[in-house]
PLY file of the C-alpha trace (Angstrom):
ply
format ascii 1.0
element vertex 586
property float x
property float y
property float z
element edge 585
property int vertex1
property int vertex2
end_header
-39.40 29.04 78.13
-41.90 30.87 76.34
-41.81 31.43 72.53
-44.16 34.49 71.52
-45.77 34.77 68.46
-46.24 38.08 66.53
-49.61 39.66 65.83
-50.01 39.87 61.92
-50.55 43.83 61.04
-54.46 43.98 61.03
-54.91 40.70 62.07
-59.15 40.43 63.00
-60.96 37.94 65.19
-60.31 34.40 65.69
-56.56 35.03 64.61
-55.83 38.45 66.63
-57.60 36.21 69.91
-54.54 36.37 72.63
-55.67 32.72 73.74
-55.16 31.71 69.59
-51.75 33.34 69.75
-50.22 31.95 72.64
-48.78 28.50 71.25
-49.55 25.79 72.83
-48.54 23.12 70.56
-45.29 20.99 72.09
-42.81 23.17 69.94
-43.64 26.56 71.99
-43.50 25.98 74.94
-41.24 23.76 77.47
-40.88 23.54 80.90
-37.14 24.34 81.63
-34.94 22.19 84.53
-35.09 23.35 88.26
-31.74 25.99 88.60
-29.54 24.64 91.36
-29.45 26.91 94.45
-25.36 27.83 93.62
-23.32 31.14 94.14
-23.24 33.37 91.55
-19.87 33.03 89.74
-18.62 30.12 91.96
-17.97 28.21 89.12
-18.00 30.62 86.25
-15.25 29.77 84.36
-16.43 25.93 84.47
-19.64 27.30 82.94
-19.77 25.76 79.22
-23.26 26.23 77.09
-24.14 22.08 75.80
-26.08 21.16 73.17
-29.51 18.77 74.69
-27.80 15.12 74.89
-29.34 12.99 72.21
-32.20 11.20 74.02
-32.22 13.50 76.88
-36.06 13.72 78.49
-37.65 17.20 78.31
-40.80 17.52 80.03
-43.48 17.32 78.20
-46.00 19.87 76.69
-49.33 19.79 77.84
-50.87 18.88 74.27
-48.54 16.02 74.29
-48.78 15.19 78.06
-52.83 15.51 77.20
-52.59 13.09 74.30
-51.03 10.40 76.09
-53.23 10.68 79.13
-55.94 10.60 76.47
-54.63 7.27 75.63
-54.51 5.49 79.03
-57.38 7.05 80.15
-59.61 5.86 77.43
-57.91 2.27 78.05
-58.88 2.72 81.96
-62.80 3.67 81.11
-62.90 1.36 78.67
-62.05 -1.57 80.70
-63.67 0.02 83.72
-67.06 -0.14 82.07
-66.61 -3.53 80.53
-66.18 -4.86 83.89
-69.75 -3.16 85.11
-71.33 -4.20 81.45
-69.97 -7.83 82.07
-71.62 -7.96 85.80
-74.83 -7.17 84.44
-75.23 -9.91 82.02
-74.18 -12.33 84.72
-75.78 -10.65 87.61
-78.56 -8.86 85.90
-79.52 -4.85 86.65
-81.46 -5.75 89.89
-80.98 -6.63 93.59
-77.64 -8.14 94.06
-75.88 -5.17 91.81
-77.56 -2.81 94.00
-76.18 -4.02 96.92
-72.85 -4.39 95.12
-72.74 -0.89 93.51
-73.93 0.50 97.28
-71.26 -1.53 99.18
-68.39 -0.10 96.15
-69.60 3.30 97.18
-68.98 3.27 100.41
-65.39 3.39 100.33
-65.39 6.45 97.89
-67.56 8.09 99.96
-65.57 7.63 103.08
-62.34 8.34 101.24
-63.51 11.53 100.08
-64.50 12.30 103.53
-61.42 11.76 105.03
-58.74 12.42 102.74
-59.61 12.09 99.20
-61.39 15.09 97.68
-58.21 17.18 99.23
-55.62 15.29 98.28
-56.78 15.29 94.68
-57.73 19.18 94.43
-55.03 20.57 96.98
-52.13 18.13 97.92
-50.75 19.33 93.76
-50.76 22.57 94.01
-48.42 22.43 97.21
-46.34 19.65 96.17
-45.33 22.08 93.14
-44.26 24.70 95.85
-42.40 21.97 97.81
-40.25 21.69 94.78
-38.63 24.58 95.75
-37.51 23.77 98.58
-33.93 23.00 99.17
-34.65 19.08 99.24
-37.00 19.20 96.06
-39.73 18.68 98.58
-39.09 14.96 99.63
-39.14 15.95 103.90
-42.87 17.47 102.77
-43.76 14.80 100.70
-42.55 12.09 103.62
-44.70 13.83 105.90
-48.10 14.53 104.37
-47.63 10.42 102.80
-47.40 9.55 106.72
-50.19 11.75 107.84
-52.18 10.10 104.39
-51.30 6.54 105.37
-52.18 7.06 109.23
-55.51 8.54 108.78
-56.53 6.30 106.05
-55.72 3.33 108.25
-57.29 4.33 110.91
-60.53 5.39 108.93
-60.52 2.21 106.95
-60.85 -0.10 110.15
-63.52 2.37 111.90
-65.54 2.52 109.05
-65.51 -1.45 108.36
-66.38 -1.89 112.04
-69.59 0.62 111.15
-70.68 -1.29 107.88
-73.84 -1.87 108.96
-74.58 1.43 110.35
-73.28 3.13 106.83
-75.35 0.94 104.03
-78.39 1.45 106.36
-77.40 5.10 105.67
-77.62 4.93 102.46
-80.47 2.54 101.69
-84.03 2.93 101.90
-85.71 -0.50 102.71
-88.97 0.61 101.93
-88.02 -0.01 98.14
-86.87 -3.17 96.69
-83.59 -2.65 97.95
-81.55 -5.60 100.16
-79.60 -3.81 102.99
-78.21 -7.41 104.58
-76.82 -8.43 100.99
-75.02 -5.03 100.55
-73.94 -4.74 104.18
-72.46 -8.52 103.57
-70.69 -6.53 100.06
-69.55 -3.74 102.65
-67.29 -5.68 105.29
-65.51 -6.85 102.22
-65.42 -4.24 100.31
-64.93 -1.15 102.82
-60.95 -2.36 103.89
-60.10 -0.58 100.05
-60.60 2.86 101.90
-57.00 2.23 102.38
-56.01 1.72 98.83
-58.25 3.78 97.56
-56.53 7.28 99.45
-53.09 5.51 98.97
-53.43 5.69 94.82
-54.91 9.22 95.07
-52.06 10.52 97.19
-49.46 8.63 95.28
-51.41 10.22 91.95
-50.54 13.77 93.56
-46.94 13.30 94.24
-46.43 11.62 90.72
-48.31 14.29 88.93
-46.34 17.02 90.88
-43.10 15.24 89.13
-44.80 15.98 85.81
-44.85 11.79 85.27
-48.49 11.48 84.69
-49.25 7.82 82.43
-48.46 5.43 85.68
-51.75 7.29 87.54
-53.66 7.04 84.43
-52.61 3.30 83.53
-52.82 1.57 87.43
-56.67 1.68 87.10
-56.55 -0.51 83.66
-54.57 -3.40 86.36
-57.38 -2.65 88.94
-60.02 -3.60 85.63
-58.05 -6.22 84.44
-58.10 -7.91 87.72
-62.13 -7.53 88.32
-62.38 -9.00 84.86
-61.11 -12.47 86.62
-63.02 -11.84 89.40
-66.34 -11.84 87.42
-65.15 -14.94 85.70
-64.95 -16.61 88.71
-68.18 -15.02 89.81
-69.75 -17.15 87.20
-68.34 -20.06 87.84
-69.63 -20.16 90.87
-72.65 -21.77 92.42
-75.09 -19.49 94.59
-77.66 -17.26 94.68
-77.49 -14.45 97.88
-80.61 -13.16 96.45
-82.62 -15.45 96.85
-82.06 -17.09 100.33
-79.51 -14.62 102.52
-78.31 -16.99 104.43
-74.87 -15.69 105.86
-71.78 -13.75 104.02
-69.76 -17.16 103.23
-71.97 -17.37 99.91
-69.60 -18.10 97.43
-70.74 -15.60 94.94
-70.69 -12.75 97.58
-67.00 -13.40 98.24
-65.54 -13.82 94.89
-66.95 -10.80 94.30
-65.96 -8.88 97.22
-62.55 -9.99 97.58
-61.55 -10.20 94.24
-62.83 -6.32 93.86
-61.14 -5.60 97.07
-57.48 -7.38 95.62
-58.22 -5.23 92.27
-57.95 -1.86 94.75
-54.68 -3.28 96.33
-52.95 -3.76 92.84
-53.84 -0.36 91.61
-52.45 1.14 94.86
-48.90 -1.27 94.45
-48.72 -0.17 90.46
-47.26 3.42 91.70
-45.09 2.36 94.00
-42.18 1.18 91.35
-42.39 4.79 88.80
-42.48 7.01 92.10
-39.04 4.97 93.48
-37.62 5.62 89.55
-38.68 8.77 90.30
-35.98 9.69 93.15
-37.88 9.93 95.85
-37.53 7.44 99.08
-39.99 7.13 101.64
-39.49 6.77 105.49
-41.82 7.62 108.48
-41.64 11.24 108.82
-44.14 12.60 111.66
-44.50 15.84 112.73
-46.48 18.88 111.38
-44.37 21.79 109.17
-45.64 25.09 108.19
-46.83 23.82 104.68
-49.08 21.09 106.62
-50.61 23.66 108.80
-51.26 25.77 105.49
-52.94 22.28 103.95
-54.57 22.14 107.48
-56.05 25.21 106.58
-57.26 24.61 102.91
-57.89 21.11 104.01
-61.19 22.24 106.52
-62.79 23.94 103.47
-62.29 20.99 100.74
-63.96 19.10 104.17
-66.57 21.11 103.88
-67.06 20.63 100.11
-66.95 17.03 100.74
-69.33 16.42 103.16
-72.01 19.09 101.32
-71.46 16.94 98.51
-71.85 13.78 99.82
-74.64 14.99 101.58
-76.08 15.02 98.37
-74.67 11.64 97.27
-76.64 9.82 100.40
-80.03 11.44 99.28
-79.52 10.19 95.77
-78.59 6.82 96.94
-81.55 6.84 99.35
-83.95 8.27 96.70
-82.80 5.50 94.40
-83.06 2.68 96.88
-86.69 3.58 97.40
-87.94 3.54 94.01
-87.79 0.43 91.74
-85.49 -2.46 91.71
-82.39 -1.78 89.65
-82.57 1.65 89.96
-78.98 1.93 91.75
-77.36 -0.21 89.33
-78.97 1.65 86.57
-78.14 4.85 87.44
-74.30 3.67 88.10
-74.41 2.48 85.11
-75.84 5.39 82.95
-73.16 7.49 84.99
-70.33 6.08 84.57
-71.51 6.15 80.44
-72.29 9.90 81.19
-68.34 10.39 82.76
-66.88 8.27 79.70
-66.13 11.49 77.41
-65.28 13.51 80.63
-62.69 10.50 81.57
-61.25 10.55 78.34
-60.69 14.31 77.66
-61.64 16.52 80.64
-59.70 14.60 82.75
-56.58 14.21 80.60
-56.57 17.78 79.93
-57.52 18.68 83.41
-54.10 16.73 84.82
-52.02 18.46 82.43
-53.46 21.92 83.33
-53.70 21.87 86.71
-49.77 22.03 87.34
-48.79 24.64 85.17
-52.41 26.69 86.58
-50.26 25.91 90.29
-47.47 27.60 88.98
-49.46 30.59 87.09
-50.82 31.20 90.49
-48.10 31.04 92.68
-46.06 33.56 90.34
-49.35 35.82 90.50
-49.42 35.47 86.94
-52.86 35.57 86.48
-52.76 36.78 82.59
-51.16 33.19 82.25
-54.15 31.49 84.52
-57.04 33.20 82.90
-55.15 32.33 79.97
-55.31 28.28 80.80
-59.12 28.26 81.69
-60.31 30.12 78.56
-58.36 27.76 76.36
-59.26 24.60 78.72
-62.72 25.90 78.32
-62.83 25.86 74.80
-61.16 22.75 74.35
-63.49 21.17 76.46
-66.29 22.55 75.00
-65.53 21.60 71.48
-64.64 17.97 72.39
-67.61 17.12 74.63
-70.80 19.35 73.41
-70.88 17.10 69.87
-70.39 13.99 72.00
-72.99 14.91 74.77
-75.48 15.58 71.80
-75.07 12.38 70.29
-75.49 10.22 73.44
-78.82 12.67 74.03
-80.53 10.92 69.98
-78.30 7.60 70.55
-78.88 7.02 74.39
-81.58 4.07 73.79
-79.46 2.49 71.90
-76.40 2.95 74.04
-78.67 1.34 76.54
-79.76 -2.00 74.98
-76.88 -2.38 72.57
-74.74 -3.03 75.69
-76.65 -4.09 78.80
-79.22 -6.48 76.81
-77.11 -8.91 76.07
-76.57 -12.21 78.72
-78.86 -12.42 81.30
-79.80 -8.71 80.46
-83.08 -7.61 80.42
-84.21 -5.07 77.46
-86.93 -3.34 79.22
-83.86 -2.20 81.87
-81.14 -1.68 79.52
-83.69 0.86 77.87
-84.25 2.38 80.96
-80.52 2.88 81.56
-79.84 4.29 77.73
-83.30 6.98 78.31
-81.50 7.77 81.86
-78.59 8.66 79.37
-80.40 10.60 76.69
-82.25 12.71 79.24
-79.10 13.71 81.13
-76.70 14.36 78.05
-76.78 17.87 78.19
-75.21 18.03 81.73
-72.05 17.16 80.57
-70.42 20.61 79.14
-71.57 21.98 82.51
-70.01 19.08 84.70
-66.78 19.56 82.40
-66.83 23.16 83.06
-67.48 22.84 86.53
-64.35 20.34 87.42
-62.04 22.83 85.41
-63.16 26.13 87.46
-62.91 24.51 90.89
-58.96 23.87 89.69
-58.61 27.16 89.08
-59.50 28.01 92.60
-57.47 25.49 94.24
-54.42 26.86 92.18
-55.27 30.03 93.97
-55.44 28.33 97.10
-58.75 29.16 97.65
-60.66 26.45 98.91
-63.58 28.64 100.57
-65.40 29.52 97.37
-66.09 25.67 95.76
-67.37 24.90 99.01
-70.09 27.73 98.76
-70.45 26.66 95.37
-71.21 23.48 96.55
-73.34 24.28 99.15
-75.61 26.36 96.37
-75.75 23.18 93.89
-76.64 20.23 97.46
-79.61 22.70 98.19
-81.02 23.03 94.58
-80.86 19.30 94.27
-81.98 17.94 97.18
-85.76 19.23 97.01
-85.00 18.46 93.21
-84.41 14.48 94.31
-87.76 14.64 96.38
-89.90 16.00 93.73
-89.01 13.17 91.25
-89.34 10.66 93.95
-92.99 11.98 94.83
-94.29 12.84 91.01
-92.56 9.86 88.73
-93.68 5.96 89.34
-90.76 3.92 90.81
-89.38 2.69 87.81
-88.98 6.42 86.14
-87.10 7.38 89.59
-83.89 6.91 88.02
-84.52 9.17 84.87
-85.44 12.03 87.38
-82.40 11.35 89.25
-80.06 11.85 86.24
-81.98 14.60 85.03
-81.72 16.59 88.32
-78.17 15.85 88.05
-77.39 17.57 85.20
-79.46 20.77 86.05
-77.20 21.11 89.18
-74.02 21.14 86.91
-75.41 23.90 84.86
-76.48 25.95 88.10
-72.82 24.87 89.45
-70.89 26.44 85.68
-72.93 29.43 85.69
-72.09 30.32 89.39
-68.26 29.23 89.23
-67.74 31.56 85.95
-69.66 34.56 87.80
-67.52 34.17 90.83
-63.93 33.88 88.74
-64.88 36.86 86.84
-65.38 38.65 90.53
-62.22 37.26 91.24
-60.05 37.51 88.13
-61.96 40.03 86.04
-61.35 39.74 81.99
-61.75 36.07 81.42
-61.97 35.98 77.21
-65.76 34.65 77.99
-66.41 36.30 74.38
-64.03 33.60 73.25
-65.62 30.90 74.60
-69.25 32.03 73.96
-68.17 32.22 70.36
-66.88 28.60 70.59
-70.26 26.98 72.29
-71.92 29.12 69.71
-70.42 27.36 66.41
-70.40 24.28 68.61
-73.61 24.31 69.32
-74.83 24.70 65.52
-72.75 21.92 64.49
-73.68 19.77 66.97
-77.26 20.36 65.96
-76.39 19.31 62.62
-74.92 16.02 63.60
-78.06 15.30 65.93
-79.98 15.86 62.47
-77.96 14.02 60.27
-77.72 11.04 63.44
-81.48 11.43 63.91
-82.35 10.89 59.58
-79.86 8.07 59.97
-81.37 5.83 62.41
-84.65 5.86 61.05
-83.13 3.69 58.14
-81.93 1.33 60.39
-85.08 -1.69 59.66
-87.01 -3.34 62.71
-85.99 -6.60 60.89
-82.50 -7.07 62.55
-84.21 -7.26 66.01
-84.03 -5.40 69.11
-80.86 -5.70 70.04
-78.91 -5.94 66.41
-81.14 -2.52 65.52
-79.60 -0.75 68.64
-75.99 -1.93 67.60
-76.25 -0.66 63.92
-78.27 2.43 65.06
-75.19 3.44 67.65
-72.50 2.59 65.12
-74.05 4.41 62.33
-75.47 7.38 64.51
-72.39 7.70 66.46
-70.28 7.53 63.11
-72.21 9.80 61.21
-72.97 12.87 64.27
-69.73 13.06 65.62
-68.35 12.90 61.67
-70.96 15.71 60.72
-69.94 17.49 64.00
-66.21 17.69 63.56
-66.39 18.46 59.68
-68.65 21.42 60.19
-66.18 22.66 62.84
-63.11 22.03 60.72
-64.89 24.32 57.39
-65.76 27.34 59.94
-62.36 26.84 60.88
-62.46 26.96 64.45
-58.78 27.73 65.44
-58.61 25.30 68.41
-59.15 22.19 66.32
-56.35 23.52 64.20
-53.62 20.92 65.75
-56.08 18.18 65.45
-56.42 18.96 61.34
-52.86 19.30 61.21
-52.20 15.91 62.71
-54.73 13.81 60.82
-53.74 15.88 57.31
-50.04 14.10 59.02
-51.49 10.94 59.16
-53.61 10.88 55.62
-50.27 12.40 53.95
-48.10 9.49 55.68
-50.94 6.58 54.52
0 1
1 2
2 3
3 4
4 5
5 6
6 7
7 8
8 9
9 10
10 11
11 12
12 13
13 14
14 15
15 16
16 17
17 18
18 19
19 20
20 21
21 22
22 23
23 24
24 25
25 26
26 27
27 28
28 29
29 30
30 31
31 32
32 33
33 34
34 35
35 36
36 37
37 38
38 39
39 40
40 41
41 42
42 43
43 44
44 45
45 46
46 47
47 48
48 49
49 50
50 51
51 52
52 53
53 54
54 55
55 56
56 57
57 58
58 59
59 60
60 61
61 62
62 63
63 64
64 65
65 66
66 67
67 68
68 69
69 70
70 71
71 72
72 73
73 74
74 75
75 76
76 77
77 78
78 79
79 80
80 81
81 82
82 83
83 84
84 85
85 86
86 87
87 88
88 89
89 90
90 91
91 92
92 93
93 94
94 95
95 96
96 97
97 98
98 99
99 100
100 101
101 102
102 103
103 104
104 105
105 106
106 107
107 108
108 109
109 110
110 111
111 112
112 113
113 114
114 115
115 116
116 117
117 118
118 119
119 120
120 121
121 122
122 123
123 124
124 125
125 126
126 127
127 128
128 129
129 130
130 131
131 132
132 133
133 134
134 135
135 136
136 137
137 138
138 139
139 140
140 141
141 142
142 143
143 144
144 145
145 146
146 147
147 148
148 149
149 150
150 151
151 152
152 153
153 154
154 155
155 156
156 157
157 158
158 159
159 160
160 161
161 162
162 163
163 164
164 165
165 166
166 167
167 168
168 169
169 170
170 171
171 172
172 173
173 174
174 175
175 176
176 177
177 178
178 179
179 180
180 181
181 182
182 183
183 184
184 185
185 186
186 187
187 188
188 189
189 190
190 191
191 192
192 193
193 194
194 195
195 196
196 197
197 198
198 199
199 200
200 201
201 202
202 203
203 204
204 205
205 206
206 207
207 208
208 209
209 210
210 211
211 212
212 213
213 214
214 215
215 216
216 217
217 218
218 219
219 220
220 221
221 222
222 223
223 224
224 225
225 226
226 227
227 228
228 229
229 230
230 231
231 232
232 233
233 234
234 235
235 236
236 237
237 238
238 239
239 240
240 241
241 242
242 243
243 244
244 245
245 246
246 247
247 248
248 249
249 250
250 251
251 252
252 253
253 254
254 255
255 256
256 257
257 258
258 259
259 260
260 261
261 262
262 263
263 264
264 265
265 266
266 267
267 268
268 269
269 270
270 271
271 272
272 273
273 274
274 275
275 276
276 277
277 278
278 279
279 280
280 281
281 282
282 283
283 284
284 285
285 286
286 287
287 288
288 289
289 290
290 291
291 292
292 293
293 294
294 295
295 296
296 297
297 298
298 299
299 300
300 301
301 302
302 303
303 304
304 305
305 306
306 307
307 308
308 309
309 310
310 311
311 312
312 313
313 314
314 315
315 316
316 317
317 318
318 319
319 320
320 321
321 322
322 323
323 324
324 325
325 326
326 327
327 328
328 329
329 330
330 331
331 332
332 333
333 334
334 335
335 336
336 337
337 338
338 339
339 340
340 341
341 342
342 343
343 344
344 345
345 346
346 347
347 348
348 349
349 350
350 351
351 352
352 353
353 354
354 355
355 356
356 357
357 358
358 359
359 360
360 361
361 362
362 363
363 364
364 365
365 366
366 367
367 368
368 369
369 370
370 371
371 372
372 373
373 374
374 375
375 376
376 377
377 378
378 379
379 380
380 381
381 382
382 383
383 384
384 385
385 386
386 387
387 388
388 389
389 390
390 391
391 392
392 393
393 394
394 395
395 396
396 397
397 398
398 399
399 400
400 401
401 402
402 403
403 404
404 405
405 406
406 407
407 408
408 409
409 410
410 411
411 412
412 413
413 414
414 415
415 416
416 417
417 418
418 419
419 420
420 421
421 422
422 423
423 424
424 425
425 426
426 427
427 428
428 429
429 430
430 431
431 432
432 433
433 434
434 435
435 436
436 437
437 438
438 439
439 440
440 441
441 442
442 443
443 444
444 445
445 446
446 447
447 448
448 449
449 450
450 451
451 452
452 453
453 454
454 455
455 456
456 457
457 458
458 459
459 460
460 461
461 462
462 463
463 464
464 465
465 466
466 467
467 468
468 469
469 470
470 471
471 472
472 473
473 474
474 475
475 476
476 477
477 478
478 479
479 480
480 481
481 482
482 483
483 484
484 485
485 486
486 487
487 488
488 489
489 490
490 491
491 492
492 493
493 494
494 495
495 496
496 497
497 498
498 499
499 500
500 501
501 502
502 503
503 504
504 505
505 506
506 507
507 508
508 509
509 510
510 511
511 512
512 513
513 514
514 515
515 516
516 517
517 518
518 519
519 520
520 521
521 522
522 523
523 524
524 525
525 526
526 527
527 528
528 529
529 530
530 531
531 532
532 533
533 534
534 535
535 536
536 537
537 538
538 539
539 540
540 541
541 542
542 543
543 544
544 545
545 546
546 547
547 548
548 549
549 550
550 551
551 552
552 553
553 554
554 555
555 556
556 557
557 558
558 559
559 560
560 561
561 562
562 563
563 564
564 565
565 566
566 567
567 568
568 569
569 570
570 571
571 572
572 573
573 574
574 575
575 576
576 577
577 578
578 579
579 580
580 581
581 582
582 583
583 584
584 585
């Protein structure tokens, strides 16, 4: 149910923008019950028009939907970085992290491989289809959760057979690296493929449902459960580094199967809110038409998947051969550069991506276009002043958090530079997750792939060149840096290729967006900039990086917003209205 706005007579630019005018707050739009398949005039003189039940549920709007997402997600990355902040001030940024963060790879990578990367881009778009069928889609759902489970199984035991094979894959030994210790790491680690492709599947079918805070709140339980584990890490006596002896060390296994529980109980935290949901599960083999349509997108996510962890391997490998620490560092530094995206893009993203499914199966592709330009713009205005503050602020990022402990400062500053040099990647990587959802909604798998194939081959000689020019210890800054140049060749490519596709996307919109973003983003880098250099030497290293983040981050992102808010930018107008809400309530 869509309520339309009128255009004020001689209404100009932002306010006569078609994006602006379409309401999205939660009061204009709703997404109205599923009509039961019934003949017309069956029942009619039954028929009786009902007021809403007091406390009946109405699906929710996508800023509201967003907001709460925002909420659990930020919990999630929150808690999921404390967890790899806390392991480096009892296990230090050097050998046996690397071998950890290597071993914790492997499962994403060969989850992605098998079923991951398509059950998160595709499986929702065709589960929303399914819905129309005359069983809501359950006999679909059955199937493609038996085909998940089987292939997961199956991939999980082959590839913990293979452990050593894989980590010798992905590490160099002619660095600093220790392939035995992450190998060890890797038969305990590598049974979570399982898990892993069980939350992401169960993810799709719940999102589908439009039920979207048990996805975003099972990885807090996953955190909340390493956060023992690392307690118990140490308590322990051991060091694997020091003498490998055999996998038995104590350390190794708290670690390994305490992260390996952590996957299980993110995986179990669906399974209650899916069975509220309605639906039942039983064994349901066989392959329908819809499957052989996945089938069919399914090859060409493959194919995305593989390019792109193509390029994961080299990075890992390029990594591995430089200094030690340099894995841990640069898992580190990206999981800080994600944070924002975690907290906004992907919110957003999750709430967008079903009603882009729908815009696309209804060929309503005034609606779509619609969606991306005002996903863009949200995006850009959320992330660009963040991404410019962690680019003045990334040193202190870096020691403020990982110098603490049994932390070393020259490292954590390595980490935070890694940061600061890599900052301006993350509109682009934002950007680049939102178009490729506008292709799956279109079912078109083929063209991300090609994208993809474009951004592996600009990066790999990219990886090699800092490898062969910067010393060993400066590897990982080159790393993140290539990074980040890929995601702006990656943006500039996907928004070519949609406006092949689509035509008209508002791009004059957006540019005019990044354009007052940009200048007052440069004004909180300014004011952040002025601001740290009051901060005195005399509070010590790691007390001058704490008050230089708080104050920095406090006063760019507060210069930021309130330049935004006086050119009146129309997208942050819900935000003003909210906190004017709050301020009146206080």
């Amino acid at each position: 149910m869509f309520i339309p706005r009128r255009v004020p007579p001689g209404a100009r630019w932002p306010a006569a923008d078609p994006d602006v005018l379409r309401p999205y707050d939660e009061l204009a739009t709703r997404m109205m019950p599923r009509i039961a398949a019934e003949p017309i005039g069956e029942r009619l003189p039954e028929v009786q028009l009902e007021r809403p039940k007091a406390g009946a549920e109405k699906a929710p709007s996508l800023a509201r939907s967003s907001g709460r997402m925002a909420i659990a997600t930020l919990t999630s990355r929150i808690t999921g970085f404390a967890w790899k902040v806390m392991l480096a001030w009892v296990a230090t940024l050097g050998v046996l992290y690397d071998s950890f963060t290597v071993a914790n790879t492997l499962p994403l990578i060969i989850n992605e491989l098998l079923l991951g990367g398509v059950l998160t881009s595709v499986v929702v778009p065709l589960l929303v289809r399914s819905q129309d069928d005359d069983d809501g889609g359950e006999a679909y759902t059955q199937r493609l959760l038996t085909m998940a489970i089987t292939v997961l199984g199956v991939g999980a035991i082959v590839s913990t057979a293979a452990a050593p094979w894989l980590t010798a894959l992905l590490m160099d030994d002619t660095g600093d690296a220790n392939p035995q210790l992450a190998t060890w790491f890797a038969y305990l680690l590598l049974p979570g493929l399982l898990f892993y492709g069980l939350f992401a599947v169960l993810s799709a079918i719940l999102n589908a449902k439009q039920i979207f805070g048990p996805a975003q709140w099972a990885p807090v339980v996953n955190n909340l459960v390493i956060f023992a584990t690392i307690g118990a890490f140490a308590l322990v006596p051991g060091d694997p580094t020091i003498v490998p002896t055999q996998m038995s060390d104590p350390q190794v296994l708290v670690l390994g199967i305490g992260v390996l529980t952590a996957m299980v109980a993110q995986a179990l935290f669906l399974l209650p809110p899916l069975r509220r949901s309605g639906f039942r599960f039983r064994w349901r083999w066989g392959i329908d038409d819809r499957l052989k349509e996945f089938g069919g997108l399914a090859l060409w996510i493959l194919g995305y998947v593989a390019v792109s962890q193509v390029g994961m391997v080299i990075n890992t490998r390029v990594l591995t051969a430089g200094a030690a620490g340099g894995p841990s560092i640069y898992s580190n530094a990206w999981l800080l550069f994600q944070l924002p995206y975690g907290v906004i893009g992907v919110s957003l993203l999750t709430a967008l991506m079903p009603r882009m499914s729908r815009a696309a199966a209804d060929h309503d592709y005034r609606r779509l276009i619609g969606d991306l330009s005002y996903g863009s713009r949200l995006t850009t205005l959320l992330l660009l002043p963040v991404s410019a503050i962690m680019a003045v602020a990334g040193t202190s990022i870096g020691v403020a958090l990982f110098a603490l402990g049994r932390g070393s400062v020259a490292d954590a500053e390595r980490l935070g530079e890694a940061l600061a040099v890599s900052a301006f990647g993350l509109l682009p990587y934002a950007l680049v997750m939102l178009q490729m959802r506008v292709f799956y909604a279109m079912k078109d798998s083929r063209t991300p792939t090609l994208i993809m194939v474009v951004m592996t081959a600009v990066k790999i000689p990219l990886l090699y060149l800092a490898s062969s020019q910067l010393h060993p210890v400066n590897v990982v800054l080159g790393v993140m840096m290539v990074n980040s140049l890929v995601f702006v060749v990656g943006a500039v490519m996907g928004q070519v290729w949609l406006w092949v596709k689509l035509g008209n996307l508002r791009s004059k919109r957006v540019l005019g967006v990044i354009l007052f973003t940009v200048v007052a983003s440069g004004l909180g880098v300014l004011a952040a900039a002025l601001v740290g250099m009051l901060v005195p030497d005399a509070l010590g290293t790691i007390g001058q990086a704490w008050v230089k983040l708080f104050l920095q981050g406090i006063v760019g992102i507060g210069v930021s917003f309130g330049v935004l808010l006086a050119l009146k930018v129309d997208e942050l107008a819900p935000v003003k209205r909210r906190i004017t809400q709050l301020l009146g309530r206080a």
